[in-house]
C-alpha angles and dihedrals in degrees: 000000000000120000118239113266123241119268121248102236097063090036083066105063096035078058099052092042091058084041085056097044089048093051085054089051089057116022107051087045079046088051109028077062097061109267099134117231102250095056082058092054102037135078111274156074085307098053086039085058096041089048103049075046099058087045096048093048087038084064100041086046093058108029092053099038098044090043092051099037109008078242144098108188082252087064096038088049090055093035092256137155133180110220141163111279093255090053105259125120133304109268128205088250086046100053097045096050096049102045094038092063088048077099089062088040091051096060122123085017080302102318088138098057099043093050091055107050083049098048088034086049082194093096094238112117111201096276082061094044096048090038086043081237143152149191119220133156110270121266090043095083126097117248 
């Protein structure tokens, strides 16, 4: 049997606490190496480059923890796991897909992926469909 998936309401701030761990992994080295704050802020090459680099680490932060642990410290902090849909343990496949459609999910400041796990009702947004993936509280996966 498939585990429940994981409500919305506690999948969201384990989310924006990974985003803002991800933000501390990119703009104070940014900006401890010189890049002032406002270019960071402001329209322009520097933000372009900040930017390509959150989502770069965002990946590499998910994809590696998820795959090694089924959990982000976002997840662990909310008593969350990715897992395969059945259950069973986050494979390779699994982790890339999911994570790399993160960049279809994010759109509209995560409009997409929200809209989805509310119109699928299953809990799964498009990176989960497409990585046969899923999010559930810990302790509710198999193995």
């Amino acid at each position: 049997m498939a585990p429940d998936p994981a409500p919305l309401r506690r999948r969201t701030p384990a989310f924006l606490l990974d985003q803002f761990a991800v933000v501390l992994l990119v703009v104070p080295p940014a900006l401890a190496a010189g890049v002032s704050f406002g270019a960071v802020v402001s329209p322009g090459e520097t933000r372009r480059v900040v930017v390509l680099a959150l989502m770069a680490v965002a990946f590499l932060y998910h994809f590696s923890l998820e795959l090694w642990t089924g959990r982000t410290p976002g997840k662990r902090v909310f008593g969350l796991r990715a897992v395969q849909a059945d259950g069973s343990a986050l494979s390779v496949k699994g982790s890339l897909l999911r994570n790399a459609l993160r960049l279809v999910d994010g759109l509209g400041y995560w409009t997409v992926a929200v809209a989805v796990i509310l119109y699928r009702g299953d809990g799964r947004r498009i990176g989960d469909v497409v990585g046969d993936t899923l999010v559930v509280r810990d302790g509710h996966a198999a193995g």
